[in-house]
Every structure is written in C-alpha cells, then in structure tokens.
C-alpha angles and dihedrals in degrees: 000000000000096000098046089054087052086054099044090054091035082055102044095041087052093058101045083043095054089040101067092081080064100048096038100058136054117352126254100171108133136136119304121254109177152310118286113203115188126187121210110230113236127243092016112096136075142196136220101177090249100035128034139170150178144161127261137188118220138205118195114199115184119231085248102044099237099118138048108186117177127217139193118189154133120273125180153110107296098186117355129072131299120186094153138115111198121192087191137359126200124194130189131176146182111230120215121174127181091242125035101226105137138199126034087094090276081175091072108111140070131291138200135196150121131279160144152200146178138189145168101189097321112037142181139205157148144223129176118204138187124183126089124157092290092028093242109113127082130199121216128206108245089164137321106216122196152169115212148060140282123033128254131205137180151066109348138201143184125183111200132195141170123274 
C-alpha cells in the first residue's frame, strides 16, 4: 500500500512538474469545441521503460452537437518513464482552438505535452497536450481512465489523422 501511494505521488509530481513548460509559454487558450475520447487499441501498443506506443482510435463530438469527425492515430511517452501493463486505456479531452471553425478534421495533427498515470487495477492520469496542424488547439485532460498495474510519467505525445 505504501509503495503504490509513493507511485501514485512520484507519477503525478512528475507530470505537473514536467507541464509547466506548457503552461508557461505561448498561450492556447481559446473557446472550447468539443470533447475528444480516444480508445487505446489493444494489443497494440509496447513498451521500452523510456519510450512507449500504441494505437488509438478517436471520436471527436462538437459542444453543439452539430458535428461527429473520426480519428485513427499513435499515442505514447516520447521521452519519460513507463513501468505499466494496461489491459485497457481510456482517454478523454476537452478541445479548445483558438478559432472555432469546425469540421475538415482540424484535430489531425500531432500533439505534445506532458503526463502521467498510475494504476493498480483501477487507475487514473493526465496528460495536457498542445499541437494540432496549425498548432492552435490544446487539449485539455478531463480523465485518463485505465485497467492495469505500475505508473508512467513524462513527456507525452498523440498523432492524430483522419480516418
């Protein structure tokens, strides 16, 4: 019990540690469009300590309902530490842009950031991300959802097309 507590704080330090950059630099702050969930595909994915992927599936729903895009894409720690097996991943964010044109999969693109999660069957992170094909949309963390065991930190990634 003890240990996993002192994973779970030496996770979720890392990553506010390692999102300041983010939050400290150029402004993307913008109007919110929508919510972005993305699925982890299973089985996809691997996972070399300092550098993991997998693929992930996306659906984009706009704040007024109007439009419905699809995505197919990479997520993963570029550069940080990953000691964790997930039987399944789960990750949803809020989208803000700096315009609020929608449609012609303006999420496309790729996206970098800073995050971290930990789990011992049930598990919980975050990950903010900024990026985009004009690099003016962020995506903000509304919950990281997982099954599994072990807690990664560092710097994060996802790539995004259309699908």
């Amino acid at each position: 019990m003890k240990n996993r507590k002192i994973l779970i704080g030496m996770a979720l330090t890392a990553s506010l540690f390692m999102a300041a950059p983010v939050f400290s630099g150029e402004s993307t702050a913008g109007t919110k469009i929508g919510v972005l969930t993305c699925d982890i595909v299973p089985g996809s994915g691997y996972n070399l300590i300092i550098h993991s992927t997998a693929d992930v599936t996306c659906k984009y729903d706009s704040t007024d309902a109007s439009s419905t895009e699809y995505y197919i894409g990479e997520t993963g720690i570029g550069l940080g530490i990953n000691l964790q097996y997930d039987a399944a991943r789960k990750l949803v964010f809020t989208v803000l842009a700096a315009d609020t044109k929608r449609g012609n999969h303006k999420l496309a693109g790729k996206y970098i950031g800073a995050g971290g999660s930990a789990s011992v069957g049930v598990g919980v992170g975050a990950q903010v991300l900024v990026g985009g094909g004009d690099k003016s949309i962020s995506l903000q963390p509304v919950i990281e959802g997982s099954k599994g065991i072990g807690a990664a930190a560092g710097v994060t990634y996802l790539y995004l097309q259309k699908k």
